[in-house]
BALOFI-336297 format. One line per field, with one value per atom (N, C-alpha, C, O): residue in three letters; atom name; x, z, y; residue number from 0. Coordinates in pm, whole numbers. Example, Ala and Ser with C-alpha at 12.3 -4.5 7.8 and 13.67 -1.06 7.14 Angstrom:
<nodes>
code <- c(ALA, ALA, ALA, ALA, SER, SER, SER, SER)
site <- c(N, CA, C, O, N, CA, C, O)
east <- c(1319, 1230, 1320, 1424, 1285, 1367, 1290, 1341)
up <- c(780, 780, 780, 846, 708, 714, 787, 804)
north <- c(-569, -450, -330, -332, -225, -106, 3, 114)
pos <- c(0, 0, 0, 0, 1, 1, 1, 1)
</nodes>
This chain:
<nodes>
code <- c(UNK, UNK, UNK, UNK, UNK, UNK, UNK, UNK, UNK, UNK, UNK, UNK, UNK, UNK, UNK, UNK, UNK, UNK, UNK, UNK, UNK, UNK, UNK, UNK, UNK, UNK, UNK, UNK, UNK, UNK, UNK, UNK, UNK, UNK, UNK, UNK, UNK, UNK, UNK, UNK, UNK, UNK, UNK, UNK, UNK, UNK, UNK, UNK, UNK, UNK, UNK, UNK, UNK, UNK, UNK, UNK, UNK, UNK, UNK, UNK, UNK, UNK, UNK, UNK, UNK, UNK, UNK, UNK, UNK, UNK, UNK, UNK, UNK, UNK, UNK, UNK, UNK, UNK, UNK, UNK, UNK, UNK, UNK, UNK, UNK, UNK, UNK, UNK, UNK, UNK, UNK, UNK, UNK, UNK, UNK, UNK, UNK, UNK, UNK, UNK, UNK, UNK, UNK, UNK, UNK, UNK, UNK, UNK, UNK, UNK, UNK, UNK, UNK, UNK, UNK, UNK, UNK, UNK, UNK, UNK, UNK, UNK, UNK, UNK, UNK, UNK, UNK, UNK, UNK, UNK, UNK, UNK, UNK, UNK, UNK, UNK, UNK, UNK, UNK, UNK, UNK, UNK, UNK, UNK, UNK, UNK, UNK, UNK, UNK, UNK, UNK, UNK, UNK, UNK, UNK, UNK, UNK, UNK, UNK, UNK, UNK, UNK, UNK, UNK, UNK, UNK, UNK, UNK, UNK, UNK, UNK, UNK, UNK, UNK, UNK, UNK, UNK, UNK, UNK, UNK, UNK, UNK, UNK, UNK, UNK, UNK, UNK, UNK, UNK, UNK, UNK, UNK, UNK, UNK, UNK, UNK, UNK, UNK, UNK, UNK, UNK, UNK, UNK, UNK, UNK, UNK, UNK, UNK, UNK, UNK, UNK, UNK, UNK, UNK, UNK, UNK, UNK, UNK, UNK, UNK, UNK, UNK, UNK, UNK, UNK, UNK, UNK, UNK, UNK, UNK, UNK, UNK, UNK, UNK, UNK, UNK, UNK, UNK, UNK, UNK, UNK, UNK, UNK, UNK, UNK, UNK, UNK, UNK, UNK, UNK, UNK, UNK, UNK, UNK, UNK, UNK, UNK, UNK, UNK, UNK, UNK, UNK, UNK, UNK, UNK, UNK, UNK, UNK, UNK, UNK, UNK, UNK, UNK, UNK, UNK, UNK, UNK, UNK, UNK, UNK, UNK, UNK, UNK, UNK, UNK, UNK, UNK, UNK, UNK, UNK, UNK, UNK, UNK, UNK, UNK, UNK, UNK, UNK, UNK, UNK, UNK, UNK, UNK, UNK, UNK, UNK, UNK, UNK, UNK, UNK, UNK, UNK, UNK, UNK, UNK, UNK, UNK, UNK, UNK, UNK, UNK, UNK, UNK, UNK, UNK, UNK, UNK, UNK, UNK, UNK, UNK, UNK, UNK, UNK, UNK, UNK, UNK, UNK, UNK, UNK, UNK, UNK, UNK, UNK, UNK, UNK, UNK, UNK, UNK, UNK, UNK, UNK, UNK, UNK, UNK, UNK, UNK, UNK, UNK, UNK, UNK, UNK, UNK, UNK, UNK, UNK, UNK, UNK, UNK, UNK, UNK, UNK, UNK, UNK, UNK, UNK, UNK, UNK, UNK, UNK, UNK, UNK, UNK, UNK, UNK, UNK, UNK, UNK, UNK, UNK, UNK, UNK, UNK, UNK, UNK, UNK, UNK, UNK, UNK, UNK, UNK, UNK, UNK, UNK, UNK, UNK, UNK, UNK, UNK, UNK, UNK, UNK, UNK, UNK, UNK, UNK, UNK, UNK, UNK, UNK, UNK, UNK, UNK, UNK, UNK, UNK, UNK, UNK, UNK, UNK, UNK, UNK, UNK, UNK, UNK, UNK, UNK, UNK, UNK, UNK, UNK, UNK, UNK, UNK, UNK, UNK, UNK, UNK, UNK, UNK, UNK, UNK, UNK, UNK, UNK, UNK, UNK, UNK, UNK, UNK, UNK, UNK, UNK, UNK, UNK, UNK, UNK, UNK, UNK, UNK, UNK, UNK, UNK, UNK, UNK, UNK, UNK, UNK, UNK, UNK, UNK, UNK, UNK, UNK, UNK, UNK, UNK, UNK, UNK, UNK, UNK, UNK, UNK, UNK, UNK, UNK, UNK, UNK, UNK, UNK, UNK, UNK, UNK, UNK, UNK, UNK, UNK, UNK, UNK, UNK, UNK, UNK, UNK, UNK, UNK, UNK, UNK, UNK, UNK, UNK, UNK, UNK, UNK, UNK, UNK, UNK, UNK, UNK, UNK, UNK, UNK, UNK, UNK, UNK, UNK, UNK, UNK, UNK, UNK, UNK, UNK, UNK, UNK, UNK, UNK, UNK, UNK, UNK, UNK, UNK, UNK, UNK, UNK, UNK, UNK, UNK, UNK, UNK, UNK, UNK, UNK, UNK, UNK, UNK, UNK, UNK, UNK, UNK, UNK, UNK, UNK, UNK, UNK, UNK, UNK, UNK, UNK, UNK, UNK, UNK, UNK, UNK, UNK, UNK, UNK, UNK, UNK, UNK, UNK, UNK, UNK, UNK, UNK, UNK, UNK, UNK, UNK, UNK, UNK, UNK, UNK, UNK, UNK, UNK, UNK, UNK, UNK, UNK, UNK, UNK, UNK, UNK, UNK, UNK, UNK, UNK, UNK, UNK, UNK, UNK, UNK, UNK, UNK, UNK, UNK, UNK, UNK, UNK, UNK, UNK, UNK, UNK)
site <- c(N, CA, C, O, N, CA, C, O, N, CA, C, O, N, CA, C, O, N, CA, C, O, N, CA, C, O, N, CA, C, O, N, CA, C, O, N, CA, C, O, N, CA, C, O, N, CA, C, O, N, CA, C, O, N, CA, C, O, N, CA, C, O, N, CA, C, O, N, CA, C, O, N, CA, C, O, N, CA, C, O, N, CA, C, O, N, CA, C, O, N, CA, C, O, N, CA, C, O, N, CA, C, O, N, CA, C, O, N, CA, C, O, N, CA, C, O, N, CA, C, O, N, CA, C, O, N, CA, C, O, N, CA, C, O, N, CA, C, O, N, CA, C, O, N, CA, C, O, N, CA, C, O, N, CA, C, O, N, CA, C, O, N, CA, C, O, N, CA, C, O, N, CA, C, O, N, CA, C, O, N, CA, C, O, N, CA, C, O, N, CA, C, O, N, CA, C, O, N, CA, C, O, N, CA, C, O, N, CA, C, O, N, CA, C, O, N, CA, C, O, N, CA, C, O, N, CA, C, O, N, CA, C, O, N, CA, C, O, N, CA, C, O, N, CA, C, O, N, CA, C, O, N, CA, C, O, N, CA, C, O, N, CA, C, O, N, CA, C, O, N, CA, C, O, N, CA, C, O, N, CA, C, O, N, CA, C, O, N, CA, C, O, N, CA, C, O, N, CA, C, O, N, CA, C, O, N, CA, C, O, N, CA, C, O, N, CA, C, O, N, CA, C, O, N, CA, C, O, N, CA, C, O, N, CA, C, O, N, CA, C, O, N, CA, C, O, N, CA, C, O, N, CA, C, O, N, CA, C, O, N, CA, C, O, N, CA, C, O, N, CA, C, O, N, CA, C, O, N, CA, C, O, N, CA, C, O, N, CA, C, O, N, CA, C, O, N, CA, C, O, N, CA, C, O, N, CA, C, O, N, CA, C, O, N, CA, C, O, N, CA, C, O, N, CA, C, O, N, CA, C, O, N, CA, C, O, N, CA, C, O, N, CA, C, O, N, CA, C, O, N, CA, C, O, N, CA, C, O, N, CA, C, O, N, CA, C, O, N, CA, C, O, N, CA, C, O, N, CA, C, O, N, CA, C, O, N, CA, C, O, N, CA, C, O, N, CA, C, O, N, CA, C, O, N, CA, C, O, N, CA, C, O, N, CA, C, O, N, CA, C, O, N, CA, C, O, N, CA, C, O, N, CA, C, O, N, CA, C, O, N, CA, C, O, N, CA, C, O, N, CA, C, O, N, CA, C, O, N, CA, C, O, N, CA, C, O, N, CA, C, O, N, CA, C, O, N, CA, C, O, N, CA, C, O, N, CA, C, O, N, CA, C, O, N, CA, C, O, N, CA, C, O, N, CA, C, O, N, CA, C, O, N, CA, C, O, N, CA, C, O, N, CA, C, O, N, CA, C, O, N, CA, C, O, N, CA, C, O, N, CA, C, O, N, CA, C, O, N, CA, C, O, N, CA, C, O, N, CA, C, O, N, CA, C, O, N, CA, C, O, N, CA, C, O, N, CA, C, O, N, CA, C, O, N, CA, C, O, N, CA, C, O, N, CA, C, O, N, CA, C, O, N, CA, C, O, N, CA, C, O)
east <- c(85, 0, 89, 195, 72, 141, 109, -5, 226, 235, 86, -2, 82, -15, -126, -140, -211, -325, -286, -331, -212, -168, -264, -372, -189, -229, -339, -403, -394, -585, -653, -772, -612, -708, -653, -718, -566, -547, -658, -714, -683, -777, -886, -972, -867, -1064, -1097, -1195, -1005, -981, -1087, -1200, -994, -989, -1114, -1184, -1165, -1310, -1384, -1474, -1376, -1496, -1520, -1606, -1402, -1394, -1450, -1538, -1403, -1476, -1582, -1629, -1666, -1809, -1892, -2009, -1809, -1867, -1894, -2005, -1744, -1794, -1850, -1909, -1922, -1960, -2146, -2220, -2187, -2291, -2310, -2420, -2203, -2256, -2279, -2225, -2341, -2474, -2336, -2225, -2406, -2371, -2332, -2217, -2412, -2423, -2368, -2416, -2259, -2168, -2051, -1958, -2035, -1874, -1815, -1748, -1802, -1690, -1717, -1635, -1835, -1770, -1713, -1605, -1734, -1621, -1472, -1381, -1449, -1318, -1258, -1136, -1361, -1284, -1279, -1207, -1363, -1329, -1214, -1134, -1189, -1098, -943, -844, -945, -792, -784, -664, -870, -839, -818, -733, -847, -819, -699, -614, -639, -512, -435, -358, -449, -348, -305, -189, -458, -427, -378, -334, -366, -326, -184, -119, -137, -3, 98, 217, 9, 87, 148, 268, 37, 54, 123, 205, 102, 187, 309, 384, 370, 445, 569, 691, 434, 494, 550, 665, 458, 485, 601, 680, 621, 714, 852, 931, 882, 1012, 1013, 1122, 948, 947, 879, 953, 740, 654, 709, 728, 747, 800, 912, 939, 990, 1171, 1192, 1283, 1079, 1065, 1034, 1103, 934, 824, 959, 1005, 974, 1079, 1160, 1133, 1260, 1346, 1279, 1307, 1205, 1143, 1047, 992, 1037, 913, 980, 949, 1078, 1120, 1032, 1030, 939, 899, 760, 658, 775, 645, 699, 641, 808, 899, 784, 761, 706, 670, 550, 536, 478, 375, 401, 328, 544, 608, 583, 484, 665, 695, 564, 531, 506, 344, 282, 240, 283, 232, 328, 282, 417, 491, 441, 428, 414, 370, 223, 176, 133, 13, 8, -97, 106, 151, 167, 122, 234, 271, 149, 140, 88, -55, -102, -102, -143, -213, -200, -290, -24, -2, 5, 5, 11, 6, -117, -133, -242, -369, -365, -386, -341, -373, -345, -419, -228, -121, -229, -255, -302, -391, -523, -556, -569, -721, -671, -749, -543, -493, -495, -547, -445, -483, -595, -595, -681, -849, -905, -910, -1024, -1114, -1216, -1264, -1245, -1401, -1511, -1566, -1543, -1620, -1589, -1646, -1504, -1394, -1526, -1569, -1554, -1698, -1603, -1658, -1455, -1419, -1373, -1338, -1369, -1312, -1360, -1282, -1534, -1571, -1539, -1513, -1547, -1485, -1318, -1274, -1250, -1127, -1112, -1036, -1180, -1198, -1235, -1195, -1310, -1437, -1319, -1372, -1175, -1134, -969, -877, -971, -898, -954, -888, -1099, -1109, -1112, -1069, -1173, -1130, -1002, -982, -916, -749, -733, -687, -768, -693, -777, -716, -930, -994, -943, -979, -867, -815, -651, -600, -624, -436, -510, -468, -589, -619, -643, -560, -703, -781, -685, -663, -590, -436, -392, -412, -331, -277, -329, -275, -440, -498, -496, -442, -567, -593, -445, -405, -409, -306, -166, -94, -130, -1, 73, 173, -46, -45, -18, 72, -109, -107, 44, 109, 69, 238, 347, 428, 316, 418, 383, 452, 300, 208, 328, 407, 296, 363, 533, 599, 611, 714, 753, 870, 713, 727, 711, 826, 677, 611, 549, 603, 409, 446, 529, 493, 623, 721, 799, 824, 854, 890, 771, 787, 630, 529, 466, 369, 522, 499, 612, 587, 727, 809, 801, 858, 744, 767, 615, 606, 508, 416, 473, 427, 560, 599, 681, 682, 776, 783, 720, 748, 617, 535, 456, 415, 435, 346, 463, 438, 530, 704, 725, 778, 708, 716, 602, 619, 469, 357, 381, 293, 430, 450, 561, 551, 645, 709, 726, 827, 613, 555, 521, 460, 560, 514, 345, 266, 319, 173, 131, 22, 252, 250, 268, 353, 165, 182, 298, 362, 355, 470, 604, 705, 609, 706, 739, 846, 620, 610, 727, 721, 801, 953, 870, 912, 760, 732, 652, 600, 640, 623, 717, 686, 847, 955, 973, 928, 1066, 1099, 1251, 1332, 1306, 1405, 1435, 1550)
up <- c(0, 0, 0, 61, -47, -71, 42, 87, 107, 208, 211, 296, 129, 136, 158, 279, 81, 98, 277, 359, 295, 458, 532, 592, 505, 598, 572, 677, 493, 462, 491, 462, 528, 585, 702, 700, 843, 930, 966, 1075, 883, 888, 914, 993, 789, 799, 975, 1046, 996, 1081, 1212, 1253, 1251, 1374, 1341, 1441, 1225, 1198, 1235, 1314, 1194, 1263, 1467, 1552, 1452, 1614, 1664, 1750, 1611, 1640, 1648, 1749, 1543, 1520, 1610, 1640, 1660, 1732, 1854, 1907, 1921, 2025, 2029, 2134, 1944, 1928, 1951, 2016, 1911, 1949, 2079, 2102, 2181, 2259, 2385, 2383, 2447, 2562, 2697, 2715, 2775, 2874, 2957, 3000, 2996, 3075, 3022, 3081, 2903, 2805, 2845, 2775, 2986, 3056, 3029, 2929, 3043, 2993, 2825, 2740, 2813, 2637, 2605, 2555, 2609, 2599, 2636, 2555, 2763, 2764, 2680, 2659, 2616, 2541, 2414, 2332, 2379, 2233, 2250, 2156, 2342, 2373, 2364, 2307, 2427, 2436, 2339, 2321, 2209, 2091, 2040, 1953, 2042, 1927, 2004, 1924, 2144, 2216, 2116, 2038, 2111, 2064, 1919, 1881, 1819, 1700, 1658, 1544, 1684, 1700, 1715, 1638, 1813, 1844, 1756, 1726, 1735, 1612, 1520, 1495, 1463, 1335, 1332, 1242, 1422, 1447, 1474, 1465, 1497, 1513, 1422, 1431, 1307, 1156, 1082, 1038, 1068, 1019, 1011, 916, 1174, 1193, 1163, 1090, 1233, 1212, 1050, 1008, 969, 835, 710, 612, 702, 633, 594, 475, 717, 694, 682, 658, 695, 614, 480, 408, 433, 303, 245, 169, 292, 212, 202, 102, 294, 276, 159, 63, 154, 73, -62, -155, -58, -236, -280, -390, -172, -220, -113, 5, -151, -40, -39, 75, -118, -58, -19, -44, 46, 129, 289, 393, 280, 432, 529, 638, 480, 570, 656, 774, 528, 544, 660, 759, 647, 718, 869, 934, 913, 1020, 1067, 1185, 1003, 1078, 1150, 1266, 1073, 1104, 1216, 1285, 1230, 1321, 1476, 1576, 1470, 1584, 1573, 1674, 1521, 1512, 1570, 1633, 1575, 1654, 1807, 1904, 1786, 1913, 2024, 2105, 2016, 2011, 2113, 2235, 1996, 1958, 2078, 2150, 2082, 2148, 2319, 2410, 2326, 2467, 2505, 2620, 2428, 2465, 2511, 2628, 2429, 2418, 2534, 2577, 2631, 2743, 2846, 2946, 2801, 2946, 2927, 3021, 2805, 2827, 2849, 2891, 2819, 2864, 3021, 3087, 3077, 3254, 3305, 3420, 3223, 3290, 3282, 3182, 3400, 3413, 3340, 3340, 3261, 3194, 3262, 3196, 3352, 3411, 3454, 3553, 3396, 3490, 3376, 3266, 3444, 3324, 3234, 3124, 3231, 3094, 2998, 2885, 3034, 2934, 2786, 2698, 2765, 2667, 2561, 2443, 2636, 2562, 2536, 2428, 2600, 2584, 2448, 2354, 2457, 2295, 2203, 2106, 2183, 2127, 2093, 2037, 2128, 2096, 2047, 2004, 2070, 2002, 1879, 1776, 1886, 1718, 1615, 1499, 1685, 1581, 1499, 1378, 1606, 1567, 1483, 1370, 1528, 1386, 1277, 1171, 1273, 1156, 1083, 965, 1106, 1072, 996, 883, 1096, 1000, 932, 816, 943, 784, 731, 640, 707, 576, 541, 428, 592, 517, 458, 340, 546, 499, 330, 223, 362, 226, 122, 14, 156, 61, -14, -128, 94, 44, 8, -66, 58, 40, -19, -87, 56, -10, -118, -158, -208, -380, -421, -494, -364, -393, -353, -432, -220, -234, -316, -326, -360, -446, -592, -629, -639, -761, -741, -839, -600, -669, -597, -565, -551, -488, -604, -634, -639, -801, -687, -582, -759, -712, -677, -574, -723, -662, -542, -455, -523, -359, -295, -190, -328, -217, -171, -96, -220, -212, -145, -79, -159, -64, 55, 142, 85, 204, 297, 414, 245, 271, 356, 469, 315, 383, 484, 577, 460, 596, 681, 790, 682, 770, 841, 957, 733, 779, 911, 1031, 868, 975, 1068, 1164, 1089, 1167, 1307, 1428, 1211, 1276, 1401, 1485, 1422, 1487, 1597, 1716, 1559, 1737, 1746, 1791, 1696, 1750, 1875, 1905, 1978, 2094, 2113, 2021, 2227, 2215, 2347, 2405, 2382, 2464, 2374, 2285, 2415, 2344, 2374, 2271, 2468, 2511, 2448, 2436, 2399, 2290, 2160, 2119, 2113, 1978, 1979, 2079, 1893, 1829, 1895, 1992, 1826, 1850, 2011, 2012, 2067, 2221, 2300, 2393, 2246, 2350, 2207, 2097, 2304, 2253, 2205, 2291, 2048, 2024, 1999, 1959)
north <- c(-118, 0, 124, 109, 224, 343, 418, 418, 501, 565, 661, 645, 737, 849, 742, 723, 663, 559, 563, 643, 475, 382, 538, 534, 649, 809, 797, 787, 793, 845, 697, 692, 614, 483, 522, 626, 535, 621, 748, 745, 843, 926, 896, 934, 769, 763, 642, 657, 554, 500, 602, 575, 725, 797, 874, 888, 932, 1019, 921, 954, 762, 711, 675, 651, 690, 671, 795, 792, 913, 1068, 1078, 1131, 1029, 1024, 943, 968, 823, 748, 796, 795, 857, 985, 1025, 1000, 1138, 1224, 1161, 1236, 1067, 992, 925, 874, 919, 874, 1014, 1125, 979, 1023, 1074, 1024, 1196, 1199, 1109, 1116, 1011, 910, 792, 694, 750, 674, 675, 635, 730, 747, 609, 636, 526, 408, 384, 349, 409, 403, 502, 473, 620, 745, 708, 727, 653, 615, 520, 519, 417, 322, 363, 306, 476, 527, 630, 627, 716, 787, 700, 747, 574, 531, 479, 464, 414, 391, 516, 496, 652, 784, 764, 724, 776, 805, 715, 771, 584, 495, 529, 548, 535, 527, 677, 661, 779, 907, 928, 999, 867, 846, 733, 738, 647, 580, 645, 658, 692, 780, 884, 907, 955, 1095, 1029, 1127, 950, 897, 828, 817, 780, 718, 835, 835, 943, 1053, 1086, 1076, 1152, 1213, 1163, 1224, 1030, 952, 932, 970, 896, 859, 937, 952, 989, 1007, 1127, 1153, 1231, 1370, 1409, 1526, 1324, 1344, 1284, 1323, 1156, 1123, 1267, 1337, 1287, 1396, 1559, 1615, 1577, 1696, 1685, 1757, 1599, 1547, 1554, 1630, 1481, 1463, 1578, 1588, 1664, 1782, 1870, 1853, 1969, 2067, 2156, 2203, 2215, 2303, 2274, 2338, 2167, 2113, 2157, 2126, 2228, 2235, 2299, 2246, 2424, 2506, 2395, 2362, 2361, 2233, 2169, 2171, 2088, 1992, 2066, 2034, 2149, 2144, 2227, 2215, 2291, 2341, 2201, 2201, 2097, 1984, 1918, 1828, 1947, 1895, 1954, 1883, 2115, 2199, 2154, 2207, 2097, 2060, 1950, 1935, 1834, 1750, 1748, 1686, 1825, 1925, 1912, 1819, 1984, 2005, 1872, 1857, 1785, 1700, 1601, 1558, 1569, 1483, 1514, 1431, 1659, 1662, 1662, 1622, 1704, 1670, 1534, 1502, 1463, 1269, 1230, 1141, 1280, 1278, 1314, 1247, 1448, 1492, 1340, 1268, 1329, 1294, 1145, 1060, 1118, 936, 951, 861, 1049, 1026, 1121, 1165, 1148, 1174, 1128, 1056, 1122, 1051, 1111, 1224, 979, 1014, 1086, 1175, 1068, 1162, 1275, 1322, 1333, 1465, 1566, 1532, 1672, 1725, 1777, 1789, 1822, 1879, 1764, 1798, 1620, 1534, 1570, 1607, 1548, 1579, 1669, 1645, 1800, 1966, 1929, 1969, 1877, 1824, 1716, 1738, 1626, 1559, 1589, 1524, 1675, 1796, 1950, 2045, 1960, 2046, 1985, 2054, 1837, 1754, 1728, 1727, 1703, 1609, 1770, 1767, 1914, 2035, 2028, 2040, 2002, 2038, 1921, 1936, 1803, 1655, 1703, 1714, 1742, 1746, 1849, 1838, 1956, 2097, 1984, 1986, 1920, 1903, 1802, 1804, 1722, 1577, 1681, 1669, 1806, 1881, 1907, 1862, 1974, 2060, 1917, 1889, 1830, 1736, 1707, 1732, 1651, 1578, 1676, 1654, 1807, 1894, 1972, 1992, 1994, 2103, 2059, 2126, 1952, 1903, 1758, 1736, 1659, 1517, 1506, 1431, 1596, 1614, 1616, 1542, 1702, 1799, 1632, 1582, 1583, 1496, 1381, 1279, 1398, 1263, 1253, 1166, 1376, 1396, 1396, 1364, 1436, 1427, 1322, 1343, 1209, 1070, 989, 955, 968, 891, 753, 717, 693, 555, 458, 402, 418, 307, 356, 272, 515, 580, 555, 493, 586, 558, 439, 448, 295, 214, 136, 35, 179, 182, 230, 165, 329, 436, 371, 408, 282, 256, 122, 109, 34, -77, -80, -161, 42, 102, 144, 93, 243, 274, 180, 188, 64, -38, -139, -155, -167, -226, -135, -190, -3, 87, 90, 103, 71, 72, -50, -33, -114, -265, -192, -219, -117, -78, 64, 118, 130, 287, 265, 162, 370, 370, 393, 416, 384, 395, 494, 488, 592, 673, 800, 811, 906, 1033, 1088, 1104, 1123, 1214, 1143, 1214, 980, 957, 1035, 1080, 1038, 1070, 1223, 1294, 1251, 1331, 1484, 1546, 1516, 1637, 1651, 1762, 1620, 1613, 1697, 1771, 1674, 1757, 1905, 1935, 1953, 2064, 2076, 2109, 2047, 2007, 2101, 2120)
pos <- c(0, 0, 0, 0, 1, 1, 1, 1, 2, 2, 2, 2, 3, 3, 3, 3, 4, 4, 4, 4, 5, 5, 5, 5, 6, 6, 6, 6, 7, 7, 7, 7, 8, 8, 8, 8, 9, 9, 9, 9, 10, 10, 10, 10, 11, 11, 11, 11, 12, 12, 12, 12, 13, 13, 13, 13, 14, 14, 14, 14, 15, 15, 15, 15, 16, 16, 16, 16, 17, 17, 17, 17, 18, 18, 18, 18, 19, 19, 19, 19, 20, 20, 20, 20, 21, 21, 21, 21, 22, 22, 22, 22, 23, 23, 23, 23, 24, 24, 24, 24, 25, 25, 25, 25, 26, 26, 26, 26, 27, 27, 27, 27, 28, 28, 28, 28, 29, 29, 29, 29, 30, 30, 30, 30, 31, 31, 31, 31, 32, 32, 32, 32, 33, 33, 33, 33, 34, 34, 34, 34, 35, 35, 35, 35, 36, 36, 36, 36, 37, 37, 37, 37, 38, 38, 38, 38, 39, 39, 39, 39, 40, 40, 40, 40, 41, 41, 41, 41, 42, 42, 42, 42, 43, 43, 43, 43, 44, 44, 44, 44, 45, 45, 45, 45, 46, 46, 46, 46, 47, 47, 47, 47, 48, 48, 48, 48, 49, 49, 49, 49, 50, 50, 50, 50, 51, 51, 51, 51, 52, 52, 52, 52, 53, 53, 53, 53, 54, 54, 54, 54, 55, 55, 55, 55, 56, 56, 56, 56, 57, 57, 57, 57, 58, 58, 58, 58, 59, 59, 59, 59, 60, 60, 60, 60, 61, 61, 61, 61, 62, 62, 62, 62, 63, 63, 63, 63, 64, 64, 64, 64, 65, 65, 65, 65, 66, 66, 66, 66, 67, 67, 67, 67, 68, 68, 68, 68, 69, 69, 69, 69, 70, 70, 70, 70, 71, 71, 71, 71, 72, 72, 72, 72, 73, 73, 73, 73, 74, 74, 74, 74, 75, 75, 75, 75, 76, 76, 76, 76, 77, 77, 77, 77, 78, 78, 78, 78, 79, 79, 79, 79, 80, 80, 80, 80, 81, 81, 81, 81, 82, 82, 82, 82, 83, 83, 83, 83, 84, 84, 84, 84, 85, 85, 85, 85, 86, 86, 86, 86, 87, 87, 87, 87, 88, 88, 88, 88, 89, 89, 89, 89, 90, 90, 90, 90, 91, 91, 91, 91, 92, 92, 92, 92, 93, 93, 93, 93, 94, 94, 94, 94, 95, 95, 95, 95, 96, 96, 96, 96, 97, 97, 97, 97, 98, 98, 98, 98, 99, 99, 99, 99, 100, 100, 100, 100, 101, 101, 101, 101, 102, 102, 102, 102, 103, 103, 103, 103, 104, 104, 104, 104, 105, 105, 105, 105, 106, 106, 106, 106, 107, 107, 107, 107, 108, 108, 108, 108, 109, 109, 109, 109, 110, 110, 110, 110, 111, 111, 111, 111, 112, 112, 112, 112, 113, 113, 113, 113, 114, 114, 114, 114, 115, 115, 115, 115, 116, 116, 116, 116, 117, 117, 117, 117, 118, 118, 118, 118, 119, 119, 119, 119, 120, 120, 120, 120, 121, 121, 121, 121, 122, 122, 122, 122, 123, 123, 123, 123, 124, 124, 124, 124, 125, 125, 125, 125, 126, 126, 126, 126, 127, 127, 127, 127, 128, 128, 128, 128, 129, 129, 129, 129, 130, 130, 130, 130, 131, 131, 131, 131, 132, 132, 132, 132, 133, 133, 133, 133, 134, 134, 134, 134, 135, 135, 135, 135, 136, 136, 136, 136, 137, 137, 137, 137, 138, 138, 138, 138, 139, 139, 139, 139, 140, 140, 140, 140, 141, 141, 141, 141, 142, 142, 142, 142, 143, 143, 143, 143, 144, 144, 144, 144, 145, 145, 145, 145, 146, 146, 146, 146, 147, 147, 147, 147, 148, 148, 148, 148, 149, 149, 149, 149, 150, 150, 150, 150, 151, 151, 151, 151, 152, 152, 152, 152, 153, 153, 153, 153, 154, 154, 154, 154, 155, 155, 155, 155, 156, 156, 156, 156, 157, 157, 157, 157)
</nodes>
């Protein structure tokens, strides 16, 4: 599977977990948590694949995807220290919700850039056979990504 595909089945992966949130009820406190530590996990994967691989491929073969790159890197940023707070709150804490609810804004804001604005750009100067490469990596990668947010590269402050 080609890297960019692997990212947008990822996407669509976590929108349905979002949505699924987003349907359940006040009173859904343990299903909220169990949809929450799957977005925690699968979130952190990815941001994860990205960063170590997806986004030094992508630099390299499309430089002036740079600004792209590292916006998404501080979007990361972000992302993952949320994952960090709502991985040790309690579902019933009353801001968990508004806390996931101002997580799924921010991922739905970088998949749009992502897909829309830049994917294209590394699409073309990757050609198929780099993205089908870079996909079997990610996929070999995916197997010893941490599954702690505060791992993931953009977490600290380099």
């Amino acid at each position: 599977m080609d890297a960019i595909v692997l990212l947008r089945e990822d996407h669509k992966t976590v929108e349905k977990l979002f949505k699924r949130f987003e349907k359940t009820g006040d009173e859904d406190t343990a299903e909220r948590r169990r949809i929450a530590d799957e977005v925690i996990e699968e979130l952190t994967v990815h941001a994860w694949i990205e960063e170590e691989f997806f986004y030094p491929a992508a630099r390299e073969a499309a430089p002036d995807t740079k600004d792209h790159i590292l916006e998404s890197v501080e979007e990361h940023h972000a992302v993952v220290w949320m994952l960090s707070e709502i991985k040790d709150m309690d579902a019933d804490d009353e801001r968990f919700k508004a806390k996931m609810s101002v997580l799924m804004e921010q991922v739905r804001h970088h998949v749009e850039e992502e897909e829309q604005d830049w994917f294209p750009e590394v699409r073309k100067a990757m050609g198929r056979n780099r993205l089908t490469e870079l996909g079997g990596e990610l996929e070999t990668a995916r197997k010893r990504a941490p599954r702690e947010p505060l791992a993931v590269p953009s977490a600290g402050s380099k």
